[in-house]
C-alpha positions in Angstrom: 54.5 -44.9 65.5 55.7 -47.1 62.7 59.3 -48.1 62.4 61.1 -48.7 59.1 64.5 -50.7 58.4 65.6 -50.2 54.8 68.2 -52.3 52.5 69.6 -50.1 49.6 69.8 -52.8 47.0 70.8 -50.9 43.7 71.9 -47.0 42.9 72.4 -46.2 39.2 73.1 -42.7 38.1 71.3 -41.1 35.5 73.2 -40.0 32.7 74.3 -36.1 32.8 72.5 -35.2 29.3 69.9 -36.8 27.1 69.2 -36.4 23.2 66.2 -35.1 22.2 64.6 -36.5 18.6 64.3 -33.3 16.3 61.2 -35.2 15.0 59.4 -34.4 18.0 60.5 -31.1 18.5 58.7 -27.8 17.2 60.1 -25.7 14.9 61.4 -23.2 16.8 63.2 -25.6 19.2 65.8 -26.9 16.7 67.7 -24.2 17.3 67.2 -23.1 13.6 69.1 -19.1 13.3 66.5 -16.6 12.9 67.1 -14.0 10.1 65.4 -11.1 12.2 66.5 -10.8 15.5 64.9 -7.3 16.5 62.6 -8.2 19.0 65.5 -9.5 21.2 67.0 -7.6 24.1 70.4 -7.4 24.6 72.6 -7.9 28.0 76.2 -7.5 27.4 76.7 -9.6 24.3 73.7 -11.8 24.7 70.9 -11.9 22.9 67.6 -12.8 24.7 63.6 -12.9 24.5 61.1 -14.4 26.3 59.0 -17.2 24.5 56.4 -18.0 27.3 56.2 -17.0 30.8 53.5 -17.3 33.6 50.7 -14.9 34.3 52.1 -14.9 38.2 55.7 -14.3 38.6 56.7 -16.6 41.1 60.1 -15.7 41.9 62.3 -13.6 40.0 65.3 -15.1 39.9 67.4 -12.6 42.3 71.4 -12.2 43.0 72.4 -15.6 45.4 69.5 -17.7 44.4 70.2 -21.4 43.7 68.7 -22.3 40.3 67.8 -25.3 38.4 67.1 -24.8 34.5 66.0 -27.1 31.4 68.9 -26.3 28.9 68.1 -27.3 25.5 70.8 -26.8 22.3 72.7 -28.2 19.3 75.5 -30.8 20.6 77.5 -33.2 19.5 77.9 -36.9 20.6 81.1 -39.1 21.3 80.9 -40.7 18.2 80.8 -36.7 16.2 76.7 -37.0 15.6 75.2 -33.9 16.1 72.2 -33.8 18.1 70.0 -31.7 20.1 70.6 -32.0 23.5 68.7 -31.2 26.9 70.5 -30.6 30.3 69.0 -29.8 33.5 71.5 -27.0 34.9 71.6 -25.9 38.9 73.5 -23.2 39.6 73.6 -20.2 42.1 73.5 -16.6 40.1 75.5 -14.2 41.5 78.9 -12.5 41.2 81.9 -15.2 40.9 79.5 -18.0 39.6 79.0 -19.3 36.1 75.6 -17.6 35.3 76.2 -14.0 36.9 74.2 -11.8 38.8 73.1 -10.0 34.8 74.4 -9.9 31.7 73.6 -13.5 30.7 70.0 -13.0 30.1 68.5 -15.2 32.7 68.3 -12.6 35.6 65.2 -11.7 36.5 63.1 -15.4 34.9 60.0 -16.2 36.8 59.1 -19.6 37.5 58.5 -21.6 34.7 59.5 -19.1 32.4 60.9 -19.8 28.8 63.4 -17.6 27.2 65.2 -18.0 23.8 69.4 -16.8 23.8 71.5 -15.9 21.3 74.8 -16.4 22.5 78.8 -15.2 21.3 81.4 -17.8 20.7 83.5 -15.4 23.3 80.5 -16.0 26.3 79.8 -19.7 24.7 83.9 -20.4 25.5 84.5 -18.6 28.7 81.2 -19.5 30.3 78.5 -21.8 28.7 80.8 -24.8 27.6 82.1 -25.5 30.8 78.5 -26.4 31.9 76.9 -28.0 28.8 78.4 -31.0 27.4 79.0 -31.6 24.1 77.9 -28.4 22.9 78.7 -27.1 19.4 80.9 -23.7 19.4 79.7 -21.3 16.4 79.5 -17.6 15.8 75.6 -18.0 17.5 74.7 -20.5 19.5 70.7 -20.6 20.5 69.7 -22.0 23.8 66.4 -22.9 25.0 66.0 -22.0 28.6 62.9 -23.2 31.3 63.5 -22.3 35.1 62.2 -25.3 36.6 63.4 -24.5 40.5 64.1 -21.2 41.8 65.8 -22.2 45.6 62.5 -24.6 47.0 60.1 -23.4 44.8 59.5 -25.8 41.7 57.7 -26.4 38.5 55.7 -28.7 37.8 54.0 -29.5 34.2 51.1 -32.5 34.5 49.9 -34.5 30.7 46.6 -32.7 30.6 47.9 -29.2 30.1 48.0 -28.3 33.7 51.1 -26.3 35.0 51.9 -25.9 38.8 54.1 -23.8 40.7 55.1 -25.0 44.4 55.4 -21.6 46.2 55.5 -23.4 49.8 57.0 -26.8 49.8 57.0 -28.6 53.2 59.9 -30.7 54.1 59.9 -34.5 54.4 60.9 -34.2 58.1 57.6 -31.8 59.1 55.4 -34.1 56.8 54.1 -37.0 58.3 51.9 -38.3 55.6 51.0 -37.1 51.9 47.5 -37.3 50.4 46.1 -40.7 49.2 42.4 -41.0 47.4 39.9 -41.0 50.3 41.7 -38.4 52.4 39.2 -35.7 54.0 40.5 -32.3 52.8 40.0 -28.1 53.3 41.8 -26.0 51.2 42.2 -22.2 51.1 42.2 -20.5 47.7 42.3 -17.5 45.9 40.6 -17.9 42.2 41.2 -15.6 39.4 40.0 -15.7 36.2 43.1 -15.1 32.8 42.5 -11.0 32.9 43.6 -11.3 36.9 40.0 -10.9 38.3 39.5 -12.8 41.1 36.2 -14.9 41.0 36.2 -16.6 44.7 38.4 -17.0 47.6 38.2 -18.3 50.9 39.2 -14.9 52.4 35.9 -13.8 51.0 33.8 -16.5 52.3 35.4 -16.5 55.8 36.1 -20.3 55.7 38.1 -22.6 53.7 36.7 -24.8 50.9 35.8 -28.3 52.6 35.6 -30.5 53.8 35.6 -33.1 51.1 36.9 -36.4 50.2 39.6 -36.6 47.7 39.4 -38.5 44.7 35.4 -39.0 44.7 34.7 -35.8 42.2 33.4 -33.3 44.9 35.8 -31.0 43.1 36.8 -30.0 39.9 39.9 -32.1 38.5 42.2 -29.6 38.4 42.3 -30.2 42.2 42.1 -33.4 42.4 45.2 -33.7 40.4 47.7 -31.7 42.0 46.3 -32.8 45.5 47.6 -35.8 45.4 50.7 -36.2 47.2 50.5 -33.1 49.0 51.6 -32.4 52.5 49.5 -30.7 54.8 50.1 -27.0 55.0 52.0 -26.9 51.4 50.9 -24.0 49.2 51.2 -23.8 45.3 49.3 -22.2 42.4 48.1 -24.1 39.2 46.7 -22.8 36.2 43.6 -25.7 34.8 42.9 -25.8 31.6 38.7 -25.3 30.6 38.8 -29.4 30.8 39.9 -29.8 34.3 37.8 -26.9 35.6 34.2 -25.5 34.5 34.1 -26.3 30.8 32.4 -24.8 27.9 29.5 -24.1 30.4 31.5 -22.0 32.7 29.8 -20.9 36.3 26.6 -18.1 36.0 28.1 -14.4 35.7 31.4 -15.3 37.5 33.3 -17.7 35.4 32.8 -17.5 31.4 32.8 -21.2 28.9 36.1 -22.0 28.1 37.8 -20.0 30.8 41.5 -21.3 31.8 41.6 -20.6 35.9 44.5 -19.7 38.5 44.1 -20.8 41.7 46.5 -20.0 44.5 45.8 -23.2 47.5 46.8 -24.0 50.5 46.4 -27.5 51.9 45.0 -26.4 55.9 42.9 -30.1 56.8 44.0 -33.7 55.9 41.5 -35.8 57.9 41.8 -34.9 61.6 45.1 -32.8 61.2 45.0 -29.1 60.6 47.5 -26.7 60.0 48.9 -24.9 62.2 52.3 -22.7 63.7 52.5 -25.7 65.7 52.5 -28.4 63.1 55.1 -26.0 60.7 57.6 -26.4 63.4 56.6 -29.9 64.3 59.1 -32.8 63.3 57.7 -36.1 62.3 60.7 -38.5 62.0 64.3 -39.5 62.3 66.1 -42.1 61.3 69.3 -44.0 62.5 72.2 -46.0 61.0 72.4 -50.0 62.0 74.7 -50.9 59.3 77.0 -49.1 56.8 79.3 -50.9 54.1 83.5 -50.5 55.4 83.2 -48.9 51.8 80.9 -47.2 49.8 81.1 -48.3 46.2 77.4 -46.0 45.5 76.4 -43.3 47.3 72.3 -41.9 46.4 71.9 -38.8 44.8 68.1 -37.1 44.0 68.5 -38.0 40.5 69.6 -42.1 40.8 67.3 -44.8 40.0 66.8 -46.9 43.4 65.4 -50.5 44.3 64.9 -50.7 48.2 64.0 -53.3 50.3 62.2 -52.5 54.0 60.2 -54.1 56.5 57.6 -52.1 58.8 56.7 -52.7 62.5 52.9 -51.5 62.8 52.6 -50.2 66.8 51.0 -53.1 67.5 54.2 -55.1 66.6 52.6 -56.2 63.6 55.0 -56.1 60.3 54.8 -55.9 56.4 57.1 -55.1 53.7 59.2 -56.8 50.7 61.1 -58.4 53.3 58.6 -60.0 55.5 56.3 -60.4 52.7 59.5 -62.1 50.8 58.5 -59.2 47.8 60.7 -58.0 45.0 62.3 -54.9 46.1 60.1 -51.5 45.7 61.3 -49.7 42.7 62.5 -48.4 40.4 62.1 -44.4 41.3 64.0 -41.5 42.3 63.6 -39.0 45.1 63.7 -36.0 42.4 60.7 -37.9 41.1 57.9 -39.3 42.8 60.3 -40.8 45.9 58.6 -43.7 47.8 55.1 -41.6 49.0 56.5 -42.1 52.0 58.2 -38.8 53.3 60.4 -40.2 56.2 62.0 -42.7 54.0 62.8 -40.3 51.5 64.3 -37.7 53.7 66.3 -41.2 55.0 68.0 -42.3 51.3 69.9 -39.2 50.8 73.4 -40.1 50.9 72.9 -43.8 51.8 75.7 -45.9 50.6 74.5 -49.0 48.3 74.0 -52.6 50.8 73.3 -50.0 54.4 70.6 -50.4 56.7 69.2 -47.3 57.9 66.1 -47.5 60.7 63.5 -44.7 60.1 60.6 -43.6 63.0 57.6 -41.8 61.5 
């Protein structure tokens, strides 16, 4: 059992919007008006198609279900400069909220969908400029629109062209450790090849695939990228690019050159832990309070940058960290990014005021 007592040095907010420069944008992201709009649906005065979505619908987005979405259109600045503009929107659909239950041409998005809107001046006023600041009222607006979250599930796009959905996230206080190169791993998985045809699975074989050691190229990439960081018993499904997978050469009759996989996996070994009901409904840490500010100037949020300092007690009273070690504090991250890699300290920040001292036992 290792015991961790944490500093919260510094807390800065990230700012609500961001400019995008048109420069790097494709064309049909600028938010340019399109002459012919008859291959969009319409919803009650809103104009909508769908640019790109997955070949598995994780999801749909249903009535009471807590959303996140990347929001891209035309704004203007402070300072009157107009600008494209991104904003990550989470909001719950459903009668009485700002996006409702239809009619705004978002209901029923998968996943890491995309969808293009035309939108009224009446529906930009009484709905849309509430939530997006700064943007520009006109007889059409057009908003870009990528669901990102659906309630725990999440999307997840990696530099080499890989995308990921995480169906089954486990939570920081049921995961005691996340993978790290060198790990022994088992995976089940369903393959399947673009046309839905599925090529292998572990329900076939009768076993899972494993064990091997991550990061030592017993398996293709694809894997080993989205592997990392994973807690046991967390399920997802990522679609690998030819590059990350078999190739040009493909695999004998099964899987053709060039072919772009989907593989739904489940994480069941890492090393000499396997999952289990048991280990699902196991919690793995706690923390406690040993010192809290009279008052709280800065309070963390997911999306804040932190810098923490912490010291460690091994179970054989040994100790390490940027305290004992007399280290710069760890940082800067945030816990809607990477977090620390250590689960029970990121279930511990939430909420932490900046200066307390909170002691975690993982």
């Amino acid at each position: 059992m290792c015991k961790y007592g944490l500093v919260l040095l510094c807390c800065v907010a990230i700012a609500a919007g961001e400019s995008i420069n048109n420069d790097d944008m494709k064309e049909d992201e600028k938010g340019i008006i399109e002459e012919d709009l008859s291959d969009y649906l319409e919803e009650k005065g809103v104009l909508y198609k769908t640019v790109w979505k997955p070949k598995d619908c994780a999801g749909p987005i249903k009535d009471g279900d807590v959303v996140t979405m990347n929001v891209e259109y035309s704004g203007q600045k402070d300072d009157g400069t107009e600008v494209e503009m991104k904003q990550a929107l989470t909001t719950k659909i459903g009668k009485g909220e700002k996006i409702m239950r239809k009619g705004d041409g978002l209901f029923g998005m998968c996943l890491g969908e995309r969808r293009r809107l035309v939108i009224s001046q009446q529906v930009l006023r009484n709905q849309y400029k509430q939530i997006l600041p700064g943007i520009l009222e006109s007889v059409k607006t057009y908003l870009q629109v990528e669901v990102t979250k659906i309630n725990k599930m999440s999307w997840h796009k990696f530099e080499s062209g890989l995308v990921m959905a995480m169906l089954e996230p486990v939570e920081s206080e049921f995961c005691s450790r996340t993978v790290v190169v060198g790990d022994t791993l088992s995976v089940d998985y369903e393959g399947t090849l673009e046309n839905g045809k599925v090529f292998d699975s572990s329900a076939n074989r009768g076993t899972p695939f494993g064990p091997f050691v991550h990061g030592k190229r017993q398996i293709i990439d694809g894997y080993t990228e989205t592997l990392e960081g994973r807690c046991l018993g967390e399920r997802w499904r990522m679609t690998v690019p030819p590059h990350l997978a078999y190739g040009d050469d493909g695999v004998g009759d099964d899987i053709p050159g060039g072919a772009t996989l989907t593989f739904d996996v489940r994480l069941v070994q890492l090393n000499n832990n396997f999952w289990s009901q048991e280990v699902k409904d196991k919690k793995v840490l706690g923390w406690e309070e040993i010192y809290k500010p009279k008052v709280c100037e800065e309070f963390v949020g997911l999306d804040d940058e932190l810098y923490i300092h912490y010291d460690a007690t091994r179970e054989d009273k040994s100790k390490f960290g940027s305290l004992v070690d007399k280290n710069p504090p760890y940082g800067p991250f945030s816990l809607s990014g990477m977090g620390t890699f250590v689960p029970a300290l990121d279930h511990a920040l939430p909420g932490m005021c900046l200066g307390e001292r909170r002691m975690v036992v993982v």
